[in-house]
C-alpha positions in Angstrom: 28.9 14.9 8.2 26.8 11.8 6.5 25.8 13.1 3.0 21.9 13.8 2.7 18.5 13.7 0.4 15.8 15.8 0.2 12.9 14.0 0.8 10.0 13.8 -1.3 7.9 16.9 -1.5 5.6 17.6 1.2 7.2 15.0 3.5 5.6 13.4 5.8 2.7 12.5 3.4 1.0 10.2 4.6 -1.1 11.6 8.0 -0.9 9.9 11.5 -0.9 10.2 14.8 2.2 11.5 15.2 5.0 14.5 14.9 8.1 14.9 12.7 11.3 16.6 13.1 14.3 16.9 11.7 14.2 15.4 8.0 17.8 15.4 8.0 17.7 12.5 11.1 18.5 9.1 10.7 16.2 7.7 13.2 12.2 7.9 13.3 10.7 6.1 16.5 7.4 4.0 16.9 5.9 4.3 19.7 3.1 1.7 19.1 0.8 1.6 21.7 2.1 4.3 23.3 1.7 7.6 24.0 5.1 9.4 25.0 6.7 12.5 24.5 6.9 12.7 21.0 7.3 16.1 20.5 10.3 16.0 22.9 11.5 13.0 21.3 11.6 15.1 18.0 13.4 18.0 19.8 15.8 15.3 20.7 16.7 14.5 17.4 14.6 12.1 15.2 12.9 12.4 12.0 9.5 11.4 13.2 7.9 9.8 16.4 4.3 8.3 16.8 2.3 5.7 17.8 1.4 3.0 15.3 -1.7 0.6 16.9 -2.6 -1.6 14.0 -1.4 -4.0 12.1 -2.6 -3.5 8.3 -3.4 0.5 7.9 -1.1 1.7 10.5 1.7 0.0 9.7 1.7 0.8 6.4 1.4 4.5 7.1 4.3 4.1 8.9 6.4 2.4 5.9 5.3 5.2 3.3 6.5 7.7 5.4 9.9 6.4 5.8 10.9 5.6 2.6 9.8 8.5 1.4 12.7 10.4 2.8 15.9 8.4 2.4 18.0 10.0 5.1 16.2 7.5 7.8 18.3 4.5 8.1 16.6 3.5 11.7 13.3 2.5 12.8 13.8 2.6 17.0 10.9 0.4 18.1 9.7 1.2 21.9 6.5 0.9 24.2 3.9 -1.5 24.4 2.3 -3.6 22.3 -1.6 -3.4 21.4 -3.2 -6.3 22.5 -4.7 -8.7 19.6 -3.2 -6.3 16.9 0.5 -6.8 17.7 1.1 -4.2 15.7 4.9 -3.8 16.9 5.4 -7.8 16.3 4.3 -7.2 12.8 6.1 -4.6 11.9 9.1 -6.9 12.9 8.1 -9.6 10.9 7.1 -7.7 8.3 11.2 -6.3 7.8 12.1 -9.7 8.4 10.1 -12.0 6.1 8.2 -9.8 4.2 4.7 -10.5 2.5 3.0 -13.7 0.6 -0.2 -13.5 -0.7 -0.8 -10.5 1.1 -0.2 -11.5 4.6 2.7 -10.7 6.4 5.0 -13.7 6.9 5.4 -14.6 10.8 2.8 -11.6 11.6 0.9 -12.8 15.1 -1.6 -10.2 15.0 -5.2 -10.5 13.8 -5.2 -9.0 10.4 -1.9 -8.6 9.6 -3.2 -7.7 5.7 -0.4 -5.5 3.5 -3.0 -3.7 0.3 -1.1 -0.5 -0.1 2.3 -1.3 -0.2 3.7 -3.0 -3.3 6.8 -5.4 -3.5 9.4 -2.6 -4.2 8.1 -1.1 -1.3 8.8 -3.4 1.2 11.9 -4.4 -0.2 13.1 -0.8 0.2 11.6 -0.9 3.8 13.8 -3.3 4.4 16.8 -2.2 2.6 16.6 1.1 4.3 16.0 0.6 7.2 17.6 -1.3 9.8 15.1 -2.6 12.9 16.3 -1.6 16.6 14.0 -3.7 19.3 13.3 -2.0 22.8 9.8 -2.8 23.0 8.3 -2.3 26.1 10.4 0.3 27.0 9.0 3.7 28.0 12.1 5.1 29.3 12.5 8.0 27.7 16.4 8.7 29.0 16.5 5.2 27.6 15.4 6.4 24.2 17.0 9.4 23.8 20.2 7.3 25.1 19.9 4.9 21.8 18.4 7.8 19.5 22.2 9.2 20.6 23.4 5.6 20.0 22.1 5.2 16.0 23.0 8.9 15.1 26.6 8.5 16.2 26.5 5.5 13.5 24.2 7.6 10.7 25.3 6.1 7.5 24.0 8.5 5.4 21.1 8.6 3.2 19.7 5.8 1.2 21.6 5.7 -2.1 18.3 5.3 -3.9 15.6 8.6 -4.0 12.1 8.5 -2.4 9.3 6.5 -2.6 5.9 7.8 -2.9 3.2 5.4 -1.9 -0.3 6.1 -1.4 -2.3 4.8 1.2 -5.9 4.7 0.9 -7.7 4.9 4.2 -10.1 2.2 3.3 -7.9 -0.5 3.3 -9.2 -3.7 5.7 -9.3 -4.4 9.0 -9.1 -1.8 12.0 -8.0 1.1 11.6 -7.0 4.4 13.3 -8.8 7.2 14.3 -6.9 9.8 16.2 -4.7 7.8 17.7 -7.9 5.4 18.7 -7.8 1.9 17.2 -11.1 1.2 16.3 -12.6 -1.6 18.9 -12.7 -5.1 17.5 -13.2 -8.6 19.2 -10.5 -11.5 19.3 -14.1 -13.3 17.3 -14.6 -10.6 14.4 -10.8 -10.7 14.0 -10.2 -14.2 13.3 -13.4 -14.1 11.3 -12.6 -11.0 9.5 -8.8 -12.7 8.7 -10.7 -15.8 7.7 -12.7 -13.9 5.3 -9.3 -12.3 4.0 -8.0 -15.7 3.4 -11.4 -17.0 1.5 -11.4 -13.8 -0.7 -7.8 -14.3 -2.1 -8.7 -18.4 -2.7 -11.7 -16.8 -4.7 -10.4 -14.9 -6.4 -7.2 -17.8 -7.4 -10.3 -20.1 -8.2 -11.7 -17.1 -11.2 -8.6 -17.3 -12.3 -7.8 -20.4 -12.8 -11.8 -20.7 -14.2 -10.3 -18.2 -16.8 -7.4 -19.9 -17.7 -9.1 -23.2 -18.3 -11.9 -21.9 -19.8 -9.0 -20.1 -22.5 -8.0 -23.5 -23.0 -10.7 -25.4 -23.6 -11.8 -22.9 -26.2 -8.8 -22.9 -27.6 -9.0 -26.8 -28.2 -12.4 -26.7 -29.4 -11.3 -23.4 -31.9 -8.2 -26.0 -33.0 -10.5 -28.8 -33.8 -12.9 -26.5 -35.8 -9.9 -25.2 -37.9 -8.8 -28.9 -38.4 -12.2 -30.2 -39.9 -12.6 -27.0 -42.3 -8.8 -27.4 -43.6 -9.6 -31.3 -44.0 -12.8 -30.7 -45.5 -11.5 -28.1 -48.2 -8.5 -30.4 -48.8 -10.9 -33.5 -49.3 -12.9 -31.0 -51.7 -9.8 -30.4 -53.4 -9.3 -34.0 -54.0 -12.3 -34.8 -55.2 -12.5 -31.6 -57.7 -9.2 -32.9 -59.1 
């Protein structure tokens, strides 16, 4: 049998709209826009399954709940997609490329904004875990059948412990309710990305206000200590 971890305490931690089952399992299942039989799909065998609609909040629920038990080494990714969120395509992209300033690289969605998750996060979301695609399916003899698949190659636990990360519900963009995503227009999205992408430039622009602003002080501090040294050493001169 594949050696195991304990997860961390209190596992799953971060609440969602879905169930968990065996902590021991290898493979958790997103169901994105879907809603299947998730508690059957945990009697079946995995670690957790649930829906995941959006692609900022959502998502990132999803991530702190699997690397905060080590033993789940697959993310099985089925159903459909939510439209103008793309929350599954993110996901994707997001264990592919990872993050730059704050947006996921390759993400298609709307707001497709990472706050809670840090860089060794991600990176152990995507050490940990390896992606399985099926999207769009709603089989579920054809997820069971690859649940079977990935826990006859269940490579153990993650050598590394758990990672706690906290997600704050009042992180941007839609998020969920109850399994409800929050209605948002294709306009307010692209506005509300837009926004997202003018904040971060501000924010650069202070600091780069800060940094030359430290500079030029520091010239004008360097030229004050010049003509007070020359002065005193011209006083010297003159004394002598």
């Amino acid at each position: 049998m594949a050696d195991k971890k304990s997860p961390a305490s209190g596992w799953p931690l971060v609440k969602g709209d879905f169930h968990s089952g065996d902590a021991n399992s290898c493979v958790a299942v997103v169901t994105f826009g879907s809603h299947l039989d998730e508690e059957g799909i945990c009697a079946a065998g995995a670690a957790m399954c649930g829906s995941c609609k959006t692609e900022n909040l959502g998502l990132e629920k999803v991530i702190a709940n699997y690397i905060a038990n080590p033993n789940i080494r697959f993310m099985l990714c089925c159903g459909t997609e939510v439209k103008g969120h793309l929350a599954g395509q993110t996901m994707i992209a997001l264990h592919k490329g990872g993050v730059k300033d704050g947006r996921v690289v390759g993400a298609e969605g709307a707001i497709p904004f990472i706050e809670n998750l840090n860089d060794a996060a991600i990176k152990r979301f995507q050490e940990q875990i390896e992606v399985v695609n099926i999207m769009e399916s709603e089989d579920l003899a054809a997820i069971k059948a690859k649940m079977n698949e990935l826990k006859a190659r269940d490579p153990g636990a993650f050598a590394a412990d758990a990672i706690v990360v906290e997600v704050k519900e009042a992180a941007g963009g839609a998020e969920e309710a109850g399994g409800v995503v929050a209605p948002i227009s294709g306009e307010i999205a692209i506005i509300t990305a837009r926004m997202k992408v003018i904040e971060k430039m501000v924010t650069d622009i202070g600091y780069r206000d800060k940094f030359a602003s430290g500079v030029y002080a520091g010239k004008i501090e360097g030229l004050m200590i010049g003509l007070i040294v020359s002065f005193a050493l011209l006083g010297f001169m003159w004394m002598g």
